[in-house]
Every structure is written in C-alpha cells, then in structure tokens.
ZAVOGU-369415 format. One line per 8 residues: their letters; for each residue x, y, z of C-alpha. Coordinates in nm, 4 decimals. Layout:
! residues N
A	X,Y,Z ~ ...
! end
This chain:
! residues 336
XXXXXXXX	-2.5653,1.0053,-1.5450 ~ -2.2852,1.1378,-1.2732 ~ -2.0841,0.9768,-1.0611 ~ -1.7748,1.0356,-0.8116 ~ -1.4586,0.9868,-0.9430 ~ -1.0529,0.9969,-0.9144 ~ -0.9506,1.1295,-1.2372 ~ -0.5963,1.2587,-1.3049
XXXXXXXX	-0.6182,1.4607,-1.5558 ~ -0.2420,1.6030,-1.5692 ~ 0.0599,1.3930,-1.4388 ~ 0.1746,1.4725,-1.0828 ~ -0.0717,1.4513,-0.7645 ~ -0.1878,1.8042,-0.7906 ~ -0.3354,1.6778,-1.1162 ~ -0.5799,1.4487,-0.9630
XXXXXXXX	-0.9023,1.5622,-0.8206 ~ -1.2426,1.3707,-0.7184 ~ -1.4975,1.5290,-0.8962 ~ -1.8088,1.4455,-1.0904 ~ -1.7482,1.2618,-1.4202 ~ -1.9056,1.0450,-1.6441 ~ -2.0746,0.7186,-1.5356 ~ -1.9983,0.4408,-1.7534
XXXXXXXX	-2.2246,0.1622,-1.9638 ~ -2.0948,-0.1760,-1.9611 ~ -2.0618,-0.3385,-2.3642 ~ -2.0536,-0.6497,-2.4579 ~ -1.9075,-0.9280,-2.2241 ~ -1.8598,-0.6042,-1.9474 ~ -2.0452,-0.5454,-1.6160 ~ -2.0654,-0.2405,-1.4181
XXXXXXXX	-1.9840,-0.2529,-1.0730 ~ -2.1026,-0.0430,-0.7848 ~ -1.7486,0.0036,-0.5908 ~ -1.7125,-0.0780,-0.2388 ~ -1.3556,-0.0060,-0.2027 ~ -1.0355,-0.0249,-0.4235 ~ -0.6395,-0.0194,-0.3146 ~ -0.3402,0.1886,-0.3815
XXXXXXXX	-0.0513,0.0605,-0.5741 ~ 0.2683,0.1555,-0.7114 ~ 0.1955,0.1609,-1.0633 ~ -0.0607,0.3747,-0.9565 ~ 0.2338,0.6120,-0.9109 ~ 0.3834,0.5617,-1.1678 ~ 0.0248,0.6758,-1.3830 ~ 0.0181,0.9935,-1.1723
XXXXXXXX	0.3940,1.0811,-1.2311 ~ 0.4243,0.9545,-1.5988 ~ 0.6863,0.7136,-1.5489 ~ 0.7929,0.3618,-1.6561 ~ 0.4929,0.0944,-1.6993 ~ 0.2580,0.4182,-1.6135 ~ 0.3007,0.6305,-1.9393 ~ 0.1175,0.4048,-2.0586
XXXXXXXX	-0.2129,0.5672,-1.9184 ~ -0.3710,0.8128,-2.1666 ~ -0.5012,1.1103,-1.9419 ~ -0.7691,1.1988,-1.8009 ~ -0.7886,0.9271,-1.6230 ~ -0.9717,0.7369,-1.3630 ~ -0.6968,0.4951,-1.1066 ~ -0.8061,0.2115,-0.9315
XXXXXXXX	-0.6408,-0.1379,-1.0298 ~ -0.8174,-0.3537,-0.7663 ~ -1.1570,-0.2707,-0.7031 ~ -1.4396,-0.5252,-0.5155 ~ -1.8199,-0.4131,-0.4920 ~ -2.1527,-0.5499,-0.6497 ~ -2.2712,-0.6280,-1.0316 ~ -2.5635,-0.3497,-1.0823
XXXXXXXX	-2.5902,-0.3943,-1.4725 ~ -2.4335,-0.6268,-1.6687 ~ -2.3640,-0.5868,-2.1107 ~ -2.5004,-0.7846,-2.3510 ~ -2.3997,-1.1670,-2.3480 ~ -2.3357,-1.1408,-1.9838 ~ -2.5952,-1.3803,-1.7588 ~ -2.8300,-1.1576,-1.5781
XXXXXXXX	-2.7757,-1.3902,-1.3137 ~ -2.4722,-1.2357,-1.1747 ~ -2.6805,-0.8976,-1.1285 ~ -2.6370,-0.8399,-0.7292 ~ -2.2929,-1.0712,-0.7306 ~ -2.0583,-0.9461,-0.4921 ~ -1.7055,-0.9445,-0.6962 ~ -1.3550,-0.8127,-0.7233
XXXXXXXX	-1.2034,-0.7059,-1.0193 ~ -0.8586,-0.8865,-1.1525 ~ -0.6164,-0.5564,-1.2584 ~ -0.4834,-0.7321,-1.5825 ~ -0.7141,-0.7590,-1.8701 ~ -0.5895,-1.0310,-2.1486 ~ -0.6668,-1.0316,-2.4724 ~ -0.8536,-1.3961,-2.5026
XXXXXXXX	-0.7321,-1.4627,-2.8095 ~ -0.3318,-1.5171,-2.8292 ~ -0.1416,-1.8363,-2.8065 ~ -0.0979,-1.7615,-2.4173 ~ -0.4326,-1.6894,-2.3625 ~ -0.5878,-2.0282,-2.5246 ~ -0.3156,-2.2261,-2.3355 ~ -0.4828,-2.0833,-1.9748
XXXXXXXX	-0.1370,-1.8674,-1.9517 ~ -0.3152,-1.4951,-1.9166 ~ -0.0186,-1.3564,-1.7460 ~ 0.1781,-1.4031,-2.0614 ~ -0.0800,-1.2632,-2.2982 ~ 0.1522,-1.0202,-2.4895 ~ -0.2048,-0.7660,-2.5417 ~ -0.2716,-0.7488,-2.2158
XXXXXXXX	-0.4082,-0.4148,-2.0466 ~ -0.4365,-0.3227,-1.7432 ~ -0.7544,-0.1441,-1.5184 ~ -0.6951,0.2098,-1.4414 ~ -0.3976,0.2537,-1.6599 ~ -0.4999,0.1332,-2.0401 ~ -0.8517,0.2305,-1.9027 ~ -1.0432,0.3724,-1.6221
XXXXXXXX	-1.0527,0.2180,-1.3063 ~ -1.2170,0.1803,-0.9491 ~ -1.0965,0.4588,-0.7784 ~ -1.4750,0.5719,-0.8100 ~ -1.8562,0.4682,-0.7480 ~ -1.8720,0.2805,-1.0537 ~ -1.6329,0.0922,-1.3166 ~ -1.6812,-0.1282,-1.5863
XXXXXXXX	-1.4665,-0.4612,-1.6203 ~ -1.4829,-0.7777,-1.8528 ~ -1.7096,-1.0088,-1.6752 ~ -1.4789,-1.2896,-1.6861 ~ -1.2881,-1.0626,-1.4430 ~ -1.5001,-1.0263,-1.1768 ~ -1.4535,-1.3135,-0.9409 ~ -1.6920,-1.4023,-0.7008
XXXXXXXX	-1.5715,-1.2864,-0.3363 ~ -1.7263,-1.5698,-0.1798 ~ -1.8589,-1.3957,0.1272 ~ -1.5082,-1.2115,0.1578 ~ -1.5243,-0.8527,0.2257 ~ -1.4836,-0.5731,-0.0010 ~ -1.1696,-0.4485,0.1486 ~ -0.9847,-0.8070,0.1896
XXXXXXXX	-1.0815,-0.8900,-0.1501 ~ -0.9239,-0.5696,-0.2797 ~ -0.5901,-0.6556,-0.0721 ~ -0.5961,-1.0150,-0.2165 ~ -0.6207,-0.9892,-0.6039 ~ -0.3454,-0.7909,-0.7376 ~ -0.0618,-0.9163,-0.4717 ~ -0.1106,-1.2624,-0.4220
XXXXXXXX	-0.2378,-1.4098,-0.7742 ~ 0.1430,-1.2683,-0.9021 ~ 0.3500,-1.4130,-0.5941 ~ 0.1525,-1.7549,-0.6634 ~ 0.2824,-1.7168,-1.0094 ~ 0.6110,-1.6602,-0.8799 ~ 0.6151,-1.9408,-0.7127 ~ 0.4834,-2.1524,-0.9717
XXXXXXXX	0.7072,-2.0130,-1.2204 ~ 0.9772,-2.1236,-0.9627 ~ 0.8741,-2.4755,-0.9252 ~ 0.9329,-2.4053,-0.5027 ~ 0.8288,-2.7717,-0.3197 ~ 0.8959,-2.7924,0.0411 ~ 1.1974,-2.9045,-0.0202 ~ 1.3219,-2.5905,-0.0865
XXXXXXXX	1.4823,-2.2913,0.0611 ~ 1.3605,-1.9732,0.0041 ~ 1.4500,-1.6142,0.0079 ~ 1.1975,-1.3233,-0.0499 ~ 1.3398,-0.9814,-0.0960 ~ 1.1400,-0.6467,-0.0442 ~ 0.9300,-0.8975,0.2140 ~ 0.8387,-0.5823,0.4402
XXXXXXXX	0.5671,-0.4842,0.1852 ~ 0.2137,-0.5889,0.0759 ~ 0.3293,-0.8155,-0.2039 ~ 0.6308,-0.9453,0.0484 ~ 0.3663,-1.0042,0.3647 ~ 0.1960,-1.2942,0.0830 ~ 0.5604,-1.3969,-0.0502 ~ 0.6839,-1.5161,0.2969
XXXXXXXX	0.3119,-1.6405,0.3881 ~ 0.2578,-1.8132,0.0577 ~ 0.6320,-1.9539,0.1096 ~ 0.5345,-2.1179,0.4482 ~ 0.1979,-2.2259,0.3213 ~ 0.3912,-2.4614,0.0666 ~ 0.6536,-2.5544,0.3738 ~ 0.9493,-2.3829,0.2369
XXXXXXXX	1.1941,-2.2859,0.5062 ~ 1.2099,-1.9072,0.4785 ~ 1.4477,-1.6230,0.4916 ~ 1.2547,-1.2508,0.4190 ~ 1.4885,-0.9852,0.3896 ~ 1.3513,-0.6475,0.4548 ~ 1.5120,-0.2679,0.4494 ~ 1.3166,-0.2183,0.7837
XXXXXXXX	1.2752,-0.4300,1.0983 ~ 1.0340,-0.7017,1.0539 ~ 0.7597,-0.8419,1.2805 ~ 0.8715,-1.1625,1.4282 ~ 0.7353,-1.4958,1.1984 ~ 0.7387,-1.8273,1.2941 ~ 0.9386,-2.0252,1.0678 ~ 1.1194,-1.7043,0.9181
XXXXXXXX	1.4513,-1.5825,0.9627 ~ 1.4934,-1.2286,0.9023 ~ 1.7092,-1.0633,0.7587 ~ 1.7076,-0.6418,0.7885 ~ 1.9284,-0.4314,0.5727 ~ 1.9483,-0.0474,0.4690 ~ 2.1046,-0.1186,0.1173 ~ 2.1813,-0.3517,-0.1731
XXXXXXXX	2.5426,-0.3874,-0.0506 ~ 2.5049,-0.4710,0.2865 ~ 2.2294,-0.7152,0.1443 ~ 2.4825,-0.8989,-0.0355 ~ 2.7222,-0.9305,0.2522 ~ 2.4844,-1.0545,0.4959 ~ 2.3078,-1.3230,0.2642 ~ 2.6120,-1.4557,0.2090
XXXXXXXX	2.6788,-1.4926,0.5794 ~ 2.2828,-1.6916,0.5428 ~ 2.2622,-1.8452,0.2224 ~ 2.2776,-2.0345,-0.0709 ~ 1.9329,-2.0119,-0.1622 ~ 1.7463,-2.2582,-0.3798 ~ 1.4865,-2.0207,-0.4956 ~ 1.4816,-1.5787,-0.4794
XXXXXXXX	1.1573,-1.4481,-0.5008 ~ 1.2156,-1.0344,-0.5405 ~ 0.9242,-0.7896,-0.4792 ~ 1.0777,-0.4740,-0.4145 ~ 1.1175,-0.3241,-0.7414 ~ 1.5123,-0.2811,-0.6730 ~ 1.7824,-0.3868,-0.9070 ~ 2.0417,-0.3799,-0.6999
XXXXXXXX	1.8099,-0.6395,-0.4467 ~ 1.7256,-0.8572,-0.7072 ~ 2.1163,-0.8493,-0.7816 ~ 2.1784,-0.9748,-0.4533 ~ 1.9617,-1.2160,-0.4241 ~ 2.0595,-1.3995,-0.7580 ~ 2.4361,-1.4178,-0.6117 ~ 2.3196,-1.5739,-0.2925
XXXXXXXX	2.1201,-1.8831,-0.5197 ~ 2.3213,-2.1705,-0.4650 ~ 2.3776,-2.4222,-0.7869 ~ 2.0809,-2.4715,-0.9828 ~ 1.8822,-2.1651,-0.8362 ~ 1.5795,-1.9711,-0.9352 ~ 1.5227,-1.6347,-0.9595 ~ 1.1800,-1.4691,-1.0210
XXXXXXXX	1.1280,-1.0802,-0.9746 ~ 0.7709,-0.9530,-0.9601 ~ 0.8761,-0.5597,-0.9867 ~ 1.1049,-0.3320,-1.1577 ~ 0.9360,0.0024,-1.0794 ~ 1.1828,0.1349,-0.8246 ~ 1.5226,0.0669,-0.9954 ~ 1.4946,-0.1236,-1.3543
XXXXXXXX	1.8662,-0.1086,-1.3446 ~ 2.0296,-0.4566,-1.2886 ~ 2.3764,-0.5695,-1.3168 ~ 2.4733,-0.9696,-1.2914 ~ 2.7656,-1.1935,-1.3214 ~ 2.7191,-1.3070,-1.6189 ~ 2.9727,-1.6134,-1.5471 ~ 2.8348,-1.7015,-1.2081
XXXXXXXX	2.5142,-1.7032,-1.3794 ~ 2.5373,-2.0070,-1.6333 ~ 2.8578,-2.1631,-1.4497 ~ 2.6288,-2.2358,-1.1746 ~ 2.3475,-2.2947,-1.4011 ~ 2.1213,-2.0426,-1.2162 ~ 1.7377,-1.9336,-1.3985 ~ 1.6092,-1.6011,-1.3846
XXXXXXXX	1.2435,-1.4827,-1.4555 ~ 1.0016,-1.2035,-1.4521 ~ 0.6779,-1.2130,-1.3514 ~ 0.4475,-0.9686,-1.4044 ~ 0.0665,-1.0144,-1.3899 ~ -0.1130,-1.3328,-1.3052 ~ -0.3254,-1.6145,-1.4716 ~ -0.7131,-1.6460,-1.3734
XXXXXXXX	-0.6474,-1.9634,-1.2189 ~ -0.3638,-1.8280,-1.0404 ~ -0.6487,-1.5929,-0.9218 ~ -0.8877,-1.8313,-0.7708 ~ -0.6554,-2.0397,-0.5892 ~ -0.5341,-1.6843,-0.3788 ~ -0.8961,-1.6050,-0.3132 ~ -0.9207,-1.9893,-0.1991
XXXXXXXX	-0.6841,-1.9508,0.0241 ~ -0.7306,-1.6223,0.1915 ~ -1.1446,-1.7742,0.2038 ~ -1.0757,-2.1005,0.4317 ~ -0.8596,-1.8982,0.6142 ~ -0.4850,-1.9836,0.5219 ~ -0.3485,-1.7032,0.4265 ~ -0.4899,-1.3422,0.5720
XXXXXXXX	-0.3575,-0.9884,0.4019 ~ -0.2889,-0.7426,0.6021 ~ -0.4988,-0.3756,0.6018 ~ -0.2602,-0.1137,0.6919 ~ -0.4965,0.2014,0.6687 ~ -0.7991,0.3207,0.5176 ~ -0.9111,0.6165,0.3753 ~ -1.2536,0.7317,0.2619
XXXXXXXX	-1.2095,0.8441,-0.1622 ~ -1.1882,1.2793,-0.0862 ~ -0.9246,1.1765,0.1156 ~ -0.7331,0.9383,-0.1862 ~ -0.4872,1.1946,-0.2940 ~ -0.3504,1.2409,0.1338 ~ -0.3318,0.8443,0.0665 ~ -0.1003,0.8639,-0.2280
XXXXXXXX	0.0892,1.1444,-0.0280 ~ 0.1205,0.9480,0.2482 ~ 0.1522,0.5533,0.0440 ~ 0.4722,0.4260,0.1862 ~ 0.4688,0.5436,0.5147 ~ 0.1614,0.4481,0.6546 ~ 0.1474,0.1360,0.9053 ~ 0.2551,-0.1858,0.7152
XXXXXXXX	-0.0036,-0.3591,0.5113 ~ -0.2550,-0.2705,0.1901 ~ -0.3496,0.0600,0.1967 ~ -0.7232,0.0726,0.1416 ~ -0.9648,0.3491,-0.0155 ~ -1.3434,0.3087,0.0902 ~ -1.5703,0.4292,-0.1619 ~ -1.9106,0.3036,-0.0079
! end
C-alpha cells in the first residue's frame, strides 16, 4: 500500500518532494498512526541541509518530529484497545533499557533516537511510533497537540533541571520563538519574576520585562544594566546568547541551554564561572513524565501555544522556505 509523503531524498530543500511512498506496518510494541497534522522544526533543517544533530538522518527520508492523529493499527503486544485513540507522538525515542531509562530519566538515555531523523517521521498520512509514545491528546486538537510536545516537555526539563521556585528570578533568552513563548509562560506559571530577552520586539506580557536586542554584545550590556539573574534558561541556539546570559547569573546561578543549532560556539569566563560558583547544563530532549505534565497543562487551560501559520503538506517545502519569518508562533503542516 501507498501513501503521501515528505521524503528528502538528497540534502538541501530542492531535495524534498511529496510524493507517493511506501506505507508502513507497525512491529512489535509500534502503532501506526493516521496523521492529522505535524510541525516544523529546526532540526528539521538541519536533516534537509546535512548539518550538526541532522547528519544524523540516513536519506531518503521522511521529516516530521511531532506528529498528532489517530491509532488505525496497532503491532503485536500493543492493546487493541487504543485502536481509534487520538494521540501525539513524543519526537525522542529512548532506548528502555539503560541506567537512565530504568531510573524514569528518558531525556538522558544515551541510545536515544529521534522521529524523522534516525527514522521516518509524520510529515505524511501515516507513521509508525513506539506505542509508549503516543500520548493520549485528551480531547486536545491535532494541531495544539503538535505545538505542545516537542517545545514544552524540554523547557519543563529545563526548568526542572534548574530547580526554578518562585523565589527565583529568571531570564529566558531566544524568548521570541516557539520554545521561548512556553519558557516565559512556563516561568510565570511557577511565579518566577521574568525577564525574556528577544532579538525582535516582543508582545507586551504581564509580569515580563523585556528586553530587545540585535546582538550578543549589546545583550550583554543591557542585562547587566537588568540583572543578576538567579536562573538563564537559553533557547535560541546562540553561543554568544547563552554567553551572555551566564555572565548576567548572579552568585550561585543556573544555566540551562535547550539549543545549540544556530551557533555551537561558546566562550565563558572560566574564573567568573566557579568563583561565583555558577552551574551550567544542557538539555536536550525530555522525559515521558516531563511529557504529560505539558499536555496537563496546556489541557486545563494554563498554558496555550501559540499557532503562527498553517500550511496544507504540497505546500511543506514553501513552509520550510518561509520557517522563520512567518507570524510568531508554531508553524503547523495539516495533513488531514
């Protein structure tokens, strides 16, 4: 059987085409999902040009990190029950059976792949997953679902990894994005005061001062003028940002980064660093708990991800043209 597909089959966008290609059979533990919709993400430009986390991706392949749609067919030792189950798909597949993984820490898991890059993924009418990760949407829809399980399981890591209380203040970097929109909401949800610093202007936030810059230099500069920090939570990707905001943590501070794609290049003071006894951390994927507390929250309604555009999937590779630049917020491909 046939099915609708994004497949790149060389690196570089005029190597990916929606066409017909194979549909696939769950195995074991696996379910097959008829996709509803699926998001665009940077690492799935990094797949199409070959680069960094993204050369990992053995071509052809189909993208899609994120999908959400319905269990049609489910593999052997899966409960037929979920048949019909509307779900979304976590990106990062562990491997179940490190020291991470029995401890509940999946994000750590050392084996870990990842859905349309080790293999193929929703960016088409069907895609199989591991059953244990396709969550339940709980009466969300396809498109907010997509929006909510990449981006905010990994900032609620973040912040866990951070220890941020209330108490704290906190600055998120590269908060003009999708994964900064849940920083600086997940931030206020815990009752952090805020600072998001952005390289363009900012809608106004109760509760958030904003900072707008054009460059890592001028960043540093003007968080002096605001900080010290207790806690820097980076998502842009930027070395030079995440730079800045370690030197603007005040004594004690914590740094977690949830990106390196843009600019793995990062220089510190290595004195101000353990003179001022200041912690650093990447995170990178999330754990499956980490997973149902974002869809808990974005279910009763306390934090909302924002939709900047959608695109029906012959129009995905005018997305990827266009990812960046389109209004602010997740940008969404509908396959159904």
């Amino acid at each position: 059987m046939q099915m609708r597909a994004a497949q790149l089959r060389v690196n570089g966008l005029d190597g990916l085409r929606v066409a017909e290609a194979p549909r696939p059979v769950p195995g074991p533990g696996e379910v097959l999902l008829a996709v509803e919709a699926v998001g665009l993400n940077q690492l799935d430009l990094n797949v199409i040009a070959g680069l960094g986390p993204g050369r990992a991706a053995r071509l052809p392949r189909v993208l899609g990190l994120d999908p959400a749609g319905v269990v049609v067919e489910v593999g052997e030792g899966v409960d037929r029950s979920r048949l019909g189950q509307a779900v979304v798909a976590k990106p990062n597949i562990p491997c179940g059976d490190c020291s991470a993984c029995a401890r509940g820490h999946e994000a750590d898991c050392p084996a870990q792949t990842v859905l349309g890059v080790h293999r193929d993924g929703g960016a088409a009418e069907f895609v199989v997953v591991p059953a244990r990760n396709a969550f339940d949407r709980h009466g969300l829809d396809a498109a907010t679902a997509s929006a909510t399980v990449h981006s905010l399981p990994i900032v609620i890591n973040a912040f866990d990894a951070a220890g941020v209380t209330a108490a704290d203040r906190v600055l998120v970097t590269g908060a003009g994005g999708t994964l900064g929109h849940a920083a600086v909401a997940y931030a206020r949800q815990l009752g952090a005061r805020v600072v998001a610093a952005s390289r363009s202007e900012l809608p106004r936030v109760d509760g958030v001062t904003q900072v707008v810059t054009a460059d890592a230099a001028d960043l540093v500069a003007k968080l002096a003028e605001v900080g010290p920090f207790d806690v820097a939570i980076d998502v842009s990707g930027h070395g030079g940002v995440i730079a800045a905001g370690i030197a603007a943590l005040g004594w004690g501070g914590r740094a977690v980064f949830c990106s390196a794609s843009v600019d793995a290049r990062l220089e510190l003071d290595a004195r101000d660093l353990y003179l001022r006894r200041k912690q650093v951390r990447g995170v990178a994927s999330a754990d499956y708990e980490h997973v149902r507390r974002a869809l808990r929250h974005v279910q009763n309604g306390a934090i909302a991800p924002i939709i900047g555009s959608r695109h029906p999937l012959d129009d995905i590779v005018s997305a990827y043209r266009g990812f960046g630049t389109s209004p602010r917020g997740k940008v969404i491909i509908d396959v159904a």
